[in-house]
Each structure stands twice: as structure tokens, then as C-alpha cells.
C-alpha positions in Angstrom: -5.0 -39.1 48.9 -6.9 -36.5 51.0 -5.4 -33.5 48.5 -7.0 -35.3 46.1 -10.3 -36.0 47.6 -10.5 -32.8 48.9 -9.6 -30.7 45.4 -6.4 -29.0 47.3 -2.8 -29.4 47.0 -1.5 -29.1 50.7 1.7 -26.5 52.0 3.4 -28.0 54.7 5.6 -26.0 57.0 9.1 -26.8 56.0 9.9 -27.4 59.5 8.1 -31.3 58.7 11.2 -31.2 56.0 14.0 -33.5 55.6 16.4 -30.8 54.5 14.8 -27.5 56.4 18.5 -26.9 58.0 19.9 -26.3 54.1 17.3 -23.9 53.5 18.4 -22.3 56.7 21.8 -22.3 55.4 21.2 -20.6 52.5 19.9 -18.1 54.1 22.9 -17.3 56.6 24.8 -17.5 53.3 22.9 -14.7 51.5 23.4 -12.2 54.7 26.9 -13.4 54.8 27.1 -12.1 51.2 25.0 -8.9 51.7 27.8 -8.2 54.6 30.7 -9.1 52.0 29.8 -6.6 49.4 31.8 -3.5 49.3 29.3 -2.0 46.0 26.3 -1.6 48.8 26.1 0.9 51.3 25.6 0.6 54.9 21.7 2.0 54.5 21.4 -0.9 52.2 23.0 -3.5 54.2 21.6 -2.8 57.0 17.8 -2.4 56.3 18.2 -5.9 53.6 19.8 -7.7 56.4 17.6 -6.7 59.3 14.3 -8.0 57.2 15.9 -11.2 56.3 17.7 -11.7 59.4 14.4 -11.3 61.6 12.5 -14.0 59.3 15.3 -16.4 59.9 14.5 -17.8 64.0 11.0 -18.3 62.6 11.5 -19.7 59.5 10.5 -23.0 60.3 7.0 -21.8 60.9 6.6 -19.1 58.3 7.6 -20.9 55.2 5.3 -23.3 53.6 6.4 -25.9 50.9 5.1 -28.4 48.4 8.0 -30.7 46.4 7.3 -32.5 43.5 9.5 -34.0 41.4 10.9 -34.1 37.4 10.8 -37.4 36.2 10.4 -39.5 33.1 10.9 -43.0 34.2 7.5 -45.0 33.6 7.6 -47.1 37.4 9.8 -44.3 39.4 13.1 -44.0 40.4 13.6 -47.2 43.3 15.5 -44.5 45.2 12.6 -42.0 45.0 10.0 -44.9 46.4 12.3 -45.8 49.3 12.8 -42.4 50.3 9.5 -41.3 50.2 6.5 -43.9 49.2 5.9 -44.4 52.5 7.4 -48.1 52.7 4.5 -49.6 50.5 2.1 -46.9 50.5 3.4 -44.5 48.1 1.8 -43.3 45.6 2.7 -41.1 42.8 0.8 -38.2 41.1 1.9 -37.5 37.7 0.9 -33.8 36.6 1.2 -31.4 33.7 3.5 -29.4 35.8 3.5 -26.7 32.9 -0.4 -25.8 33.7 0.5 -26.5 37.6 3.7 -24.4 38.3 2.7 -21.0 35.8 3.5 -18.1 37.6 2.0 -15.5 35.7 -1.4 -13.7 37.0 -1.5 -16.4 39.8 -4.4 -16.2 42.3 -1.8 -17.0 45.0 1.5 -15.7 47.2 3.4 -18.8 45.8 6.6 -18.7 44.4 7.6 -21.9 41.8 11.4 -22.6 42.9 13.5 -25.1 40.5 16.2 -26.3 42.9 19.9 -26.0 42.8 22.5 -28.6 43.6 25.3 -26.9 44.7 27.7 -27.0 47.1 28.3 -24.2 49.6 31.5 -22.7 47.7 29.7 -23.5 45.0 26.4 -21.7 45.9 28.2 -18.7 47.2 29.4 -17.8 44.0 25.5 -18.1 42.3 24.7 -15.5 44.7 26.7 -13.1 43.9 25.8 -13.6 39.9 22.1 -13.4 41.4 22.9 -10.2 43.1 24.8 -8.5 40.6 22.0 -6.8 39.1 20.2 -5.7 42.3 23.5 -4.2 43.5 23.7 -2.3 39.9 20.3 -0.9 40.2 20.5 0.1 44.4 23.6 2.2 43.0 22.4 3.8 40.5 18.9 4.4 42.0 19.4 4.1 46.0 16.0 5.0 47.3 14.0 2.6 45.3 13.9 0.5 48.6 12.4 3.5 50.4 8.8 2.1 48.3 8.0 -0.6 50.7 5.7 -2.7 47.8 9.2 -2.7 46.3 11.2 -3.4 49.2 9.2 -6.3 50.3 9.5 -8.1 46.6 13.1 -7.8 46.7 13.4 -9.7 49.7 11.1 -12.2 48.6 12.9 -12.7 45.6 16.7 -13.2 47.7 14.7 -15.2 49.6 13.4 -17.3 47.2 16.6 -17.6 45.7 18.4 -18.4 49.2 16.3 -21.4 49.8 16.5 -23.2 46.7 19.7 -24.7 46.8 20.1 -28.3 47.9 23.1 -30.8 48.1 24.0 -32.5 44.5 23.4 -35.2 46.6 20.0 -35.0 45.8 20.5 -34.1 42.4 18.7 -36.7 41.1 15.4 -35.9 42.5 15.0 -33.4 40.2 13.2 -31.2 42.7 10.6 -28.3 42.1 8.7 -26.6 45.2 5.9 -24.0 45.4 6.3 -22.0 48.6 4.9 -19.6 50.6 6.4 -17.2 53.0 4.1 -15.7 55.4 5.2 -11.9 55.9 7.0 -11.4 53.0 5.5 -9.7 49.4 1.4 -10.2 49.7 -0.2 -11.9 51.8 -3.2 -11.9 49.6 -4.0 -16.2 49.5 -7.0 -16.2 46.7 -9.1 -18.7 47.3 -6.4 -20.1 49.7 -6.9 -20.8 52.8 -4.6 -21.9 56.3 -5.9 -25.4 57.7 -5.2 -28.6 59.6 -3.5 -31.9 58.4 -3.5 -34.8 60.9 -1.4 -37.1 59.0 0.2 -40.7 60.3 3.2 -38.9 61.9 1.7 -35.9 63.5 -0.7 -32.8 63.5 0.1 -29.8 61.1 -0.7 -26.6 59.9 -0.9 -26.9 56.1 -2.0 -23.7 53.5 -4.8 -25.5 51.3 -4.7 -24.3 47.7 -8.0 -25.2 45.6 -7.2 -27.4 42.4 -9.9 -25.7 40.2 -10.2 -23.2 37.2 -9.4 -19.3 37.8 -11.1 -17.9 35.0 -11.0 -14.7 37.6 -7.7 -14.3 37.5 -7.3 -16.0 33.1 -6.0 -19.1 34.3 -8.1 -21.7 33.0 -7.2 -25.8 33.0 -6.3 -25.9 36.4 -8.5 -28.4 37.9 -8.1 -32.2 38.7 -9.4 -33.5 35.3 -6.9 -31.0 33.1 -3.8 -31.3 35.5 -3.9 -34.8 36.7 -1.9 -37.3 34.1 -2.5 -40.8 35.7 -1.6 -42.5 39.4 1.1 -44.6 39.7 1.1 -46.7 42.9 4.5 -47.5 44.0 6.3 -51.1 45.0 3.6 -53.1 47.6 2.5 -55.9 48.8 -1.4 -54.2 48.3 -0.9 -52.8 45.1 -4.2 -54.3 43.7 -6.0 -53.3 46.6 -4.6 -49.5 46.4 -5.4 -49.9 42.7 -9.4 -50.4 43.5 -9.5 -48.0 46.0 -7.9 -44.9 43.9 -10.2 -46.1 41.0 -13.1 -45.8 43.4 -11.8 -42.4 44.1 -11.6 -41.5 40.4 -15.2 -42.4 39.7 -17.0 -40.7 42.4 -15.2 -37.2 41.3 -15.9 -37.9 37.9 -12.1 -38.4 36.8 -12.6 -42.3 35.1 -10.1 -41.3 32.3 -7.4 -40.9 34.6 -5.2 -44.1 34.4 -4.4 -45.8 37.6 -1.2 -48.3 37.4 1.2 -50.2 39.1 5.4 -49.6 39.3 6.7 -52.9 37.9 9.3 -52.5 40.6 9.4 -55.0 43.5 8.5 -54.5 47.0 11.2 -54.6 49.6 10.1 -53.7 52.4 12.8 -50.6 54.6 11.7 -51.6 57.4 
């Protein structure tokens, strides 16, 4: 609960992910692709693929992530708590992701990405309906890449789009991500602000964004007590003591009407 305490939502390199070689993947796929097309010419090709292609052996370390998740079951999906709620010590923020994930005039580099279940035959063929219209537009007005502002957000954007496909497998998750690229588009971070998580696994570098109002930049309702829906504390033994200690919490940052409840599901333990 440290985000919480501390007013931030926490990026975490995507090299701590689960999944970090499919968003690897989807990047080899989208210079595979940039290769394959026979409507871009070899100026094109080769200045797109040599941006993308020297972010890729440092991905793991430029690329910050934070995954939530769509749902609108009232204890969680069992599946989700056994894969993630820490084996008894999950808990659950439930957000008005509408106020959380708006893009427009945002005080930070983060891009919202909606992922995509797809296969890799699957996923091939959404790239080349993605780039399309970029392919249309560098024929029909080649230099625009030669404005570097311009260059920069179009590889952010196949970027973006590269790593936000995931195995159906998953499908179920329902998975959004805000990310953060280091090096690509602005580097411009707000408010935000590169720190140090020492978690139960290991020490990381995380990119802290404060959970407050922007009235700087006309994005109001963004703090705690206007995003935050209720707590939901996930299948565990200490459920009732997890419930007094969040409500403690709560209190002393002046968020009492925030609801604070237990999953009905039982606890069994993974281990």
C-alpha cells in the first residue's frame, strides 16, 4: 500500500514483468513488417528501423509499466487473486479508470495502452491495418520524418502499438497499462519523478507519478479521494486484520468514505 500512502502510482521497469519477452516480440514483429513493405522506401525503412531497432537490447530498462485491470465482478476473478494477490496479501484497488487513464493535456510522457490478445499470425495482420495510414502519408509526403518532433512521435506511437499485444491466453485479464518509454517522444515527466522501490522480491527503479489535481495543466479530480472507488482485500487468512489496517490508512489521509471490504472468495493457499 505504499502508492497509496505516499499519493503516487509507481512504473515499474517491465523487465520485473511476467510477459516482458511478448512485448519484446512485438517489437521484432513490427521491424519484421517495416522490412516486408514494398510501399516504403529504403530512406524510410531504414531510419524507422534503426530508432526502433537500437531501443530494443535495452528495452527492459527503458520501458516503464503500470497494469490494471477491467473488471466487474464484486470479489475478483479467483484466477486474478492467484496470479497476482500475493498468496493472501492481495489487495485490490478499484478506480474510476475514466478520470485515471485520460490522455488528453496530460502532465506526463505516459501512453494509456488497451491490450490486445492476439496471436502472432494474428497480430501481424493488425499491424499492417495499423500501418496503413502511416505508409499513405510517408508516400505522399516523404520528408515529414525529416522534423525530428514528428519523427520521434511516430515511433512512439509503433511502439506503443508493438507492445500491446498479449497472448488470448490472458484474455481474461482484461489488461490496461500506462507506460513510459525513456528516449522516445518527451521526456518532459511533470511533476514526475524517477525513484526507488524496495519491495518483498527485490530493489527497483520505479517512475513515481503524484495522484493529485492538475489544475496546471485543466485536469482536475485526479487525486485519491476522486479516483479511488473502495479497497477490496483479496482471499486470506488476515482479512480482518488487513481490513483495520487499510481503514487506519484511510483515516489518517482523510479518505473515511472510501469503502474497505472483503472478497467472499476462500483462501487457498498456492503455496
Amino acid at each position: 500500500m505504499a502508492m497509496l500512502d505516499s499519493d503516487e502510482i509507481w512504473l515499474s521497469p517491465v523487465s520485473c514483468m511476467n510477459d516482458v519477452e511478448e512485448i519484446e516480440g512485438g517489437v521484432r514483429a513490427l521491424i519484421n513488417h517495416i522490412e516486408y513493405r514494398s510501399d516504403l522506401s529504403t530512406f524510410h525503412k531504414v531510419k524507422l528501423k534503426t530508432m526502433i531497432e537500437g531501443i530494443l537490447p535495452t528495452i527492459r530498462e527503458r520501458v516503464y509499466a503500470f497494469c490494471l485491470s477491467e473488471h466487474s465482478h464484486d470479489n475478483g476473478l479467483l484466477s486474478m487473486w492467484r496470479a497476482y494477490g500475493a498468496d493472501g496479501d492481495g489487495v485490490c484497488l478499484v478506480i474510476h479508470a475514466d478520470r485515471i487513464l485520460r490522455t488528453d493535456n496530460a502532465p506526463f510522457a505516459v501512453s494509456c495502452l488497451p491490450m490486445r490478445y492476439d496471436l502472432a499470425e494474428e497480430f501481424e495482420w493488425k499491424i499492417q491495418e495499423f500501418f496503413d495510414p502511416l505508409a499513405h502519408t510517408l508516400t505522399c509526403h516523404p520528408t515529414i520524418i525529416d522534423n525530428s518532433d514528428v519523427f520521434l512521435e511516430i515511433v512512439l506511437r509503433l511502439y506503443n502499438f508493438a507492445m500491446s499485444r498479449k497472448h488470448p491466453g490472458f484474455e481474461e485479464e482484461r489488461e490496461i497499462r500506462l507506460v513510459h518509454t525513456r528516449g522516445i517522444g518527451t521526456d518532459h515527466l511533470g511533476g514526475a519523478y524517477y525513484g526507488i522501490s524496495g519491495g518483498s522480491r527485490h530493489v527497483k527503479s520505479v517512475l513515481k507519478l503524484p495522484v493529485r489535481d492538475y489544475p496546471e495543466a485543466n485536469i482536475p479530480n485526479t487525486s485519491w479521494s476522486h479516483i479511488l472507488s473502495e479497497i477490496i482485500i483479496g482471499p486470506s487468512h488476515f482479512a480482518d486484520n488487513q481490513r483495520i489496517a487499510l481503514e487506519y490508512l484511510l483515516r489518517a489521509k482523510g479518505l473515511d468514505a472510501v469503502p474497505v471490504r472483503c472478497s467472499e472468495i476462500p483462501y487457498r493457499s498456492t503455496k
